[in-house]
C-alpha positions, -999 to +999 in steps of 0.1 A: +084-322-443+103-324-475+083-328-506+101-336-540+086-342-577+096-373-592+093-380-629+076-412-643+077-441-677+051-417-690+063-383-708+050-355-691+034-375-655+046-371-624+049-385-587+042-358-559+065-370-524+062-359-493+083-372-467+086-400-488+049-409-492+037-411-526+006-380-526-002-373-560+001-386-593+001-357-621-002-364-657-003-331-674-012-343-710-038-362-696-058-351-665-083-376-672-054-403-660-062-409-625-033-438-616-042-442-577-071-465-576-092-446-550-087-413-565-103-432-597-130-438-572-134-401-567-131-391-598-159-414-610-184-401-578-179-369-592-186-377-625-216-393-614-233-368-591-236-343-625-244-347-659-217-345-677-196-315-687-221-294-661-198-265-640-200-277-603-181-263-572-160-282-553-140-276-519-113-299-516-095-304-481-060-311-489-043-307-521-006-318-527-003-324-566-036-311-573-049-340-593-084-343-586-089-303-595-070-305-628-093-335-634-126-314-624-113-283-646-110-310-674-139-326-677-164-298-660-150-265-675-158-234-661-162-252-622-153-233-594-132-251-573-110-242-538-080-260-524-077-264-487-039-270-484-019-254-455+011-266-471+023-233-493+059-248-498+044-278-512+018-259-533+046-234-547+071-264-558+036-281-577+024-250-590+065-240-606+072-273-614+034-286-630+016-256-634-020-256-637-034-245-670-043-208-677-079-200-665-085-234-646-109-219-620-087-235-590-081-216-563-055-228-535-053-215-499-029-213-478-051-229-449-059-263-429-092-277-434-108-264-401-096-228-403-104-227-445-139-241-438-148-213-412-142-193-444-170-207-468-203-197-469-232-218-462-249-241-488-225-227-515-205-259-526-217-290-546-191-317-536-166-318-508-135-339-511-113-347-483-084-362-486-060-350-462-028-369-451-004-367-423+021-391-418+001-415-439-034-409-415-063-382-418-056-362-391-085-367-369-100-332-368-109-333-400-131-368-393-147-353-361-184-344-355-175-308-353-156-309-386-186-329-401-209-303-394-190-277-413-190-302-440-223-304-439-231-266-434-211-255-467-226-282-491-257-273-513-288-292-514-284-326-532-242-321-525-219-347-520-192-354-494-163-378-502-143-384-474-108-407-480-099-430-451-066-451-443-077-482-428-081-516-424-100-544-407-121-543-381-121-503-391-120-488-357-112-451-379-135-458-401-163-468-377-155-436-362-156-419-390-186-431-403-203-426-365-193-388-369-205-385-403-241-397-393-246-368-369-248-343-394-253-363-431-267-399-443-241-423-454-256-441-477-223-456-496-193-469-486-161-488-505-131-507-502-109-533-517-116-568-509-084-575-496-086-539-470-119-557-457-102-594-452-073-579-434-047-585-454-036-551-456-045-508-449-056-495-478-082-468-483-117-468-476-143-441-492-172-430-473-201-409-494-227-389-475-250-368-485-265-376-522-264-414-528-243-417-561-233-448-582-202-465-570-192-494-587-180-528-573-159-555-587-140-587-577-114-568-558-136-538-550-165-542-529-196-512-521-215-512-493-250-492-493-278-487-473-282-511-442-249-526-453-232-495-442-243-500-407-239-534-409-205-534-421-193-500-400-213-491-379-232-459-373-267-469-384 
């Protein structure tokens, strides 16, 4: 699928396309600037889930523009962090065209997520970030028990797991989602924007398992966590 790297109004940020689907915004003078909303999210999680500035390591399943590891590299220096991303065309354009910066600690492979986790040793990782897209959906291996387990199986004690859906109400991928993810981890946090939960529209939905870290809410952003996980998707 054809990817292309689009310049932006800001000097020096960029959009990552693939097949014509925004995937990554990219602001090389400013990591910190995380412009889609959920990968905000993200970012916030793991800023939560550590004190501050502490190295962690972090697997991420699927890559595209890199953001969320030039964000970790930023504010973590010295993390150890591996890219998932089977797509080496993709990560060859991003890495000639917004290069990472010298000594980043990010290391990309040339791998899906099932085949790259078989890879990684047992309790070695601190967060796990999946967000992998084909055609605009997860591809559903990577939300099956199986899949989970290896999650599960790779992160360290007191690790997180941030898992990225494209949904929208009632949340039959989500529900499953959530389902699988209890087999192997708690759930105890979930969000979405209000108006993804009325219906009105797909938009992403992030489930955290393992550690319960702060997420916060808002008028158009709502949290779910504890029984209201269960309630709300299922699972419990």
């Amino acid at each position: 699928m054809s990817a292309s790297i689009e310049p932006t109004e800001r000097p020096d940020a960029y959009l990552v396309q693939v097949g014509g689907r925004p995937q990554s915004y990219v602001d090389l003078a400013d990591p910190t600037r995380l412009e889609f909303d959920y990968v905000r999210r993200i970012g916030d999680v793991l800023d939560a889930f550590r004190p501050a500035g502490e190295p962690v390591r972090v697997l991420h399943v699927g890559g595209a523009g890199l953001t969320l590891p030039r964000y970790v590299a930023h504010t973590r220096p010295r993390s150890a962090q591996v890219v998932l991303e089977p797509d080496a065309e993709l990560t060859e354009l991003v890495r000639r065209e917004l290069p990472l910066p010298r000594q980043s600690g990010i290391k990309v492979r040339a791998v899906d997520g099932l085949a790259g986790l078989a890879g990684v040793r047992e309790h070695t990782q601190d967060a796990v970030v999946v967000d992998a897209f084909v055609d605009g959906l997860v591809p559903p291996e990577l939300v099956s028990a199986g899949c989970v387990a290896q999650y599960a199986r790779v992160l360290a004690p007191g690790g997180v797991l941030l898992l990225n859906l494209v949904d929208r109400a009632p949340f039959a991928e989500a529900r499953r989602a959530v389902a699988a993810v209890r087999t192997a981890l708690p759930v105890p946090v979930v969000g979405a924007e209000t108006a993804t939960l009325r219906g009105k529209r797909s938009g992403n939905v992030l489930v955290v398992a393992g550690a319960d870290v702060p997420l916060t809410g808002g008028r158009d952003y709502r949290v779910f966590r504890g029984a209201q996980v269960g309630d709300a998707f299922g699972g419990g």
